[in-house]
C-alpha positions as CSV (number, residue, x, y, z in Angstrom):
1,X,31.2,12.0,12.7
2,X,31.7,15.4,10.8
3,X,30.5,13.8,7.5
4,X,27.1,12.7,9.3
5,X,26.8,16.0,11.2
6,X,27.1,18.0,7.9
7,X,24.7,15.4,5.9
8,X,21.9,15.7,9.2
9,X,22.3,19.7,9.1
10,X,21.9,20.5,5.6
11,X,19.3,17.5,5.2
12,X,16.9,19.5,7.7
13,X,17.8,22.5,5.8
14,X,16.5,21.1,2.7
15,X,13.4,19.8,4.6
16,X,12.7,23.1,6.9
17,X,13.3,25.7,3.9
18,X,10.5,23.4,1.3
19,X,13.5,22.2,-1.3
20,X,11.4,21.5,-4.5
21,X,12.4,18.0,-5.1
22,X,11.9,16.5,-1.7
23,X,8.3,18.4,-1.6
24,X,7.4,16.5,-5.1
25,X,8.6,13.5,-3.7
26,X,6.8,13.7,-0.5
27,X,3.7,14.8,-2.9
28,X,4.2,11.8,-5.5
29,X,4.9,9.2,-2.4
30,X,1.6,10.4,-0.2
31,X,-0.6,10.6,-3.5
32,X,0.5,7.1,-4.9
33,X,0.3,5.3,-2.4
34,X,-3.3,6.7,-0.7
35,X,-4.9,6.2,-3.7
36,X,-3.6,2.6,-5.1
37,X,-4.2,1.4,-1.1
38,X,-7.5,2.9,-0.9
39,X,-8.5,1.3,-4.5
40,X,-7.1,-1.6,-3.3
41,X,-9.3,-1.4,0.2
42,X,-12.2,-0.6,-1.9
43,X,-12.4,-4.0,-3.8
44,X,-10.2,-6.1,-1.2
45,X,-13.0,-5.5,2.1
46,X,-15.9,-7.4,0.4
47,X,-13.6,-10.2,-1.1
48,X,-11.9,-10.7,1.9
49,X,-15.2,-10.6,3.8
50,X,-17.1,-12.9,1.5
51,X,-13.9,-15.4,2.0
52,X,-14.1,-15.5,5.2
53,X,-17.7,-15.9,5.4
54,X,-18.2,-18.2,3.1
55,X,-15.6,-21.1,3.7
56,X,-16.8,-24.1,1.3
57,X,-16.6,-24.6,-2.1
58,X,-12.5,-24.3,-3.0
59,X,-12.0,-20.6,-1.5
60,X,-9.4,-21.6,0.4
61,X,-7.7,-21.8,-2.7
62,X,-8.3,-18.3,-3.4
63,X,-7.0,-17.3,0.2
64,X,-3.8,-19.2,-0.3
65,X,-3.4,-17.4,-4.2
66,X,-4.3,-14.1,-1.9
67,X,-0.8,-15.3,0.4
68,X,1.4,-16.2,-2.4
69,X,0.4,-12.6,-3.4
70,X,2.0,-11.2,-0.2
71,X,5.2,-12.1,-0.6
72,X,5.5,-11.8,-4.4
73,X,8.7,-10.0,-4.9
74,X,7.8,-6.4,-5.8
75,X,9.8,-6.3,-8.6
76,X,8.0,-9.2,-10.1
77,X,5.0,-7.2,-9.6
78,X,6.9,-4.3,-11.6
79,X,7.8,-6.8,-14.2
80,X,3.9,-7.7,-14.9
81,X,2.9,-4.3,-14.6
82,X,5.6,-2.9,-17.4
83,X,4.8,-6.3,-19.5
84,X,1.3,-5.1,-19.5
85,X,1.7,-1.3,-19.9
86,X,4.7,-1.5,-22.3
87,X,4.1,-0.4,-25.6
88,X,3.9,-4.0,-27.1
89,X,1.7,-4.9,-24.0
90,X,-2.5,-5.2,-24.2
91,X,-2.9,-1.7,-22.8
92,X,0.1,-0.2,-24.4
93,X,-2.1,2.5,-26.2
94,X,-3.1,4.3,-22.8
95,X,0.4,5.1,-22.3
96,X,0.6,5.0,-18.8
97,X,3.9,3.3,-18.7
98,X,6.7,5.7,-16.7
99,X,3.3,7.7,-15.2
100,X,2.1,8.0,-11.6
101,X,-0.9,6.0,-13.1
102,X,1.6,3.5,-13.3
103,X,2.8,3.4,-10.2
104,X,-0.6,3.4,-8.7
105,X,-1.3,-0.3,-10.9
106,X,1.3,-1.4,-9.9
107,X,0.8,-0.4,-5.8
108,X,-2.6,-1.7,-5.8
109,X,-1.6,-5.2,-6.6
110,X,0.9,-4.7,-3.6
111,X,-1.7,-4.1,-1.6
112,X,-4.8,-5.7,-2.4
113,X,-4.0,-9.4,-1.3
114,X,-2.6,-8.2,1.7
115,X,-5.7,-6.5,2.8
116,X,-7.5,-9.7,1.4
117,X,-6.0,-11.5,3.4
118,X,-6.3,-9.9,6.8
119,X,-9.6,-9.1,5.9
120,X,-10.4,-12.7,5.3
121,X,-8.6,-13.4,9.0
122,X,-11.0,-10.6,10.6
123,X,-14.3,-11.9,8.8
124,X,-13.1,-15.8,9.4
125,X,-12.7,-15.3,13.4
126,X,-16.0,-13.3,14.1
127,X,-18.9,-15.0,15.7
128,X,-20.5,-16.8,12.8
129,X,-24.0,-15.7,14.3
130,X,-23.8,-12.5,13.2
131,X,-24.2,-12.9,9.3
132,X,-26.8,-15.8,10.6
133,X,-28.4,-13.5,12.7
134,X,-28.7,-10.8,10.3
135,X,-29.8,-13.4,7.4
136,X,-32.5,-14.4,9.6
137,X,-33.6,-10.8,9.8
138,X,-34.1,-11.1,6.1
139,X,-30.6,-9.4,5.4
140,X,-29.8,-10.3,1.9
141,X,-26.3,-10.8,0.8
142,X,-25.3,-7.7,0.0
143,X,-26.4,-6.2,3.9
144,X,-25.3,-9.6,5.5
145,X,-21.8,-8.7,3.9
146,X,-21.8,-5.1,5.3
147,X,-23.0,-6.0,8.2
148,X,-20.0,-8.4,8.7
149,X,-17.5,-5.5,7.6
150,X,-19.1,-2.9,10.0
151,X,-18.1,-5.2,12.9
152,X,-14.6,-5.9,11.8
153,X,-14.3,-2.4,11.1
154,X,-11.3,-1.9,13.8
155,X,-9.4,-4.5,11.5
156,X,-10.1,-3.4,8.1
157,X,-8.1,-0.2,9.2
158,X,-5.8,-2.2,10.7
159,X,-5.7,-3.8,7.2
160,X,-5.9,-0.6,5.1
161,X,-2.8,0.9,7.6
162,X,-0.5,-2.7,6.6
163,X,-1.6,-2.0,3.0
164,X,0.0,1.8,3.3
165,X,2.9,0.8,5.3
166,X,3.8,-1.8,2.0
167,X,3.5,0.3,-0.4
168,X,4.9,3.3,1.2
169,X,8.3,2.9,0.6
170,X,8.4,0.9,-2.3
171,X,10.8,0.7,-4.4
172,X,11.0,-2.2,-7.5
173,X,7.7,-1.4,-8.7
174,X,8.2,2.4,-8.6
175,X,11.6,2.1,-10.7
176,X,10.4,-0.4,-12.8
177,X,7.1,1.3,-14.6
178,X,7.4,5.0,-12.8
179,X,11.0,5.7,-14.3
180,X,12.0,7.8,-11.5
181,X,11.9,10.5,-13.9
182,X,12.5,14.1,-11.7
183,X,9.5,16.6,-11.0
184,X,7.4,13.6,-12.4
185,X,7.0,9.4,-10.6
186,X,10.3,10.4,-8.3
187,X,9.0,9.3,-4.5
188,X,10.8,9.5,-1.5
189,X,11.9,5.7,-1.9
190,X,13.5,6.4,-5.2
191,X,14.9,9.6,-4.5
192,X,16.6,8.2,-1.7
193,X,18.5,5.1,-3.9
194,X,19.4,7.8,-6.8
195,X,20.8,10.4,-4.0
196,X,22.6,7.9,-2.8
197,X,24.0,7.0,-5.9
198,X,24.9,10.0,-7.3
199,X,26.6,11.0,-4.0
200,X,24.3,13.9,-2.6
201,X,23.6,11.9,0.7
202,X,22.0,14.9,2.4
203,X,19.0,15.0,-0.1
204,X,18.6,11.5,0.1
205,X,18.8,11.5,4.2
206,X,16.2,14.3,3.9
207,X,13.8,11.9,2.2
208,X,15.1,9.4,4.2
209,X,13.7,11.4,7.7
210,X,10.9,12.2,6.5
211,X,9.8,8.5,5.4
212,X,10.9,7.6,8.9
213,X,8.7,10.2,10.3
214,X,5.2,8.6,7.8
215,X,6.4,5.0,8.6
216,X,6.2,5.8,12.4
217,X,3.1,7.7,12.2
218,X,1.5,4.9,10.5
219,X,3.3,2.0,13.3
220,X,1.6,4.9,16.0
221,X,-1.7,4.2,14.6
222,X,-1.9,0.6,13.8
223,X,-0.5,0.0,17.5
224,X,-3.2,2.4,19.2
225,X,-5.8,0.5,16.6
226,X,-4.4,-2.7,18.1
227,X,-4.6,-1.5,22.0
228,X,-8.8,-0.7,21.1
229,X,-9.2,-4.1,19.7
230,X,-7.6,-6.3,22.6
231,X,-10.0,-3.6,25.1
């Protein structure tokens, strides 16, 4: 009991008095992951959309490919990434390899078939006369498609807010192509496993918290998301 007493008061010392490392870690784990999810959204909305939409022609192939995708382990994921980013890899001369541009890459395909996926589910169970309605108002396919995305717009946060929650504490991808190199691709995640490791539990129960307190936040949100779409 002592032990955990002295880890929880020095661990909200570190967090309440701004220790540099936990600060870049909450700076690399909030910046990584927003953008790689919101690339990912950006792209995954109109795929998933136009999957759900359109249902003939083999895309349900494409949706099962998009399901496999989910539960890829993530360190495969890290594996393709650092095959492709590695110096002998096709876009070895970028040298994004141990970068938060890495870590991004590698996020994004975390991300993006999940939100494909639930995007798809949204598009596939709304009432199929509103993209007939609004093609019979001359909508082409570009506005039927947005028009289809603006009424499952409760869900594609819903989807975005999964995306996050995936990616947020990640951890094979991150070691694998971000390095965990300090002041540079450490995130909370990562910080926490070398802590750990290296025996300084209070730093890593500091990072630990305060991915507790963003998980939560994001579980707060998703659930009041969920209350307004059952209303």
């Amino acid at each position: 009991m002592d032990f955990l007493a002295e880890a929880f008061a020095k661990a909200f010392r570190l967090i309440t008095t701004g220790d540099a490392e936990v600060l870049h870690a909450i700076g690399v784990t909030v910046l990584c992951t927003t953008t790689a999810v919101t690339l990912a959204a950006l792209v995954a909305f109109p795929v998933g959309a136009w999957l759900g939409v359109h249902r003939r022609d083999g895309r349900g192939a494409l949706v099962f490919l998009m399901r496999i995708g989910m539960f890829t382990p993530t360190v495969v994921v890290g594996l393709l990434v650092f095959s492709v980013l590695s110096r002998r890899g096709p876009l070895g001369s970028l040298d994004l390899l141990y970068t938060k541009g890495a870590i991004v890459a590698g996020e994004f395909l975390l991300a993006f078939p999940l939100i494909v996926v639930l995007t798809h589910g949204a598009s596939a169970a709304l009432d199929r006369r509103v993209h007939e309605t609004a093609r019979t108002l001359g909508a082409g396919r570009f506005r039927t498609l947005l028009a289809v995305l603006s009424e499952v717009r409760v869900g594609l946060v819903a989807a975005y807010l999964a995306g996050f929650a995936r990616c947020l504490s990640e951890l094979g991808v991150v070691m694998t192509v971000g390095g965990n190199l300090q002041m540079r691709t450490r995130t909370l995640a990562s910080t926490i496993s070398l802590e750990v490791r290296r025996g300084d539990f209070a730093r890593g129960l500091a990072c630990g918290l305060i991915l507790l307190v963003l998980a939560l936040g994001t579980a707060l949100l998703a659930h009041h998301l969920g209350k307004e779409r059952r209303a």
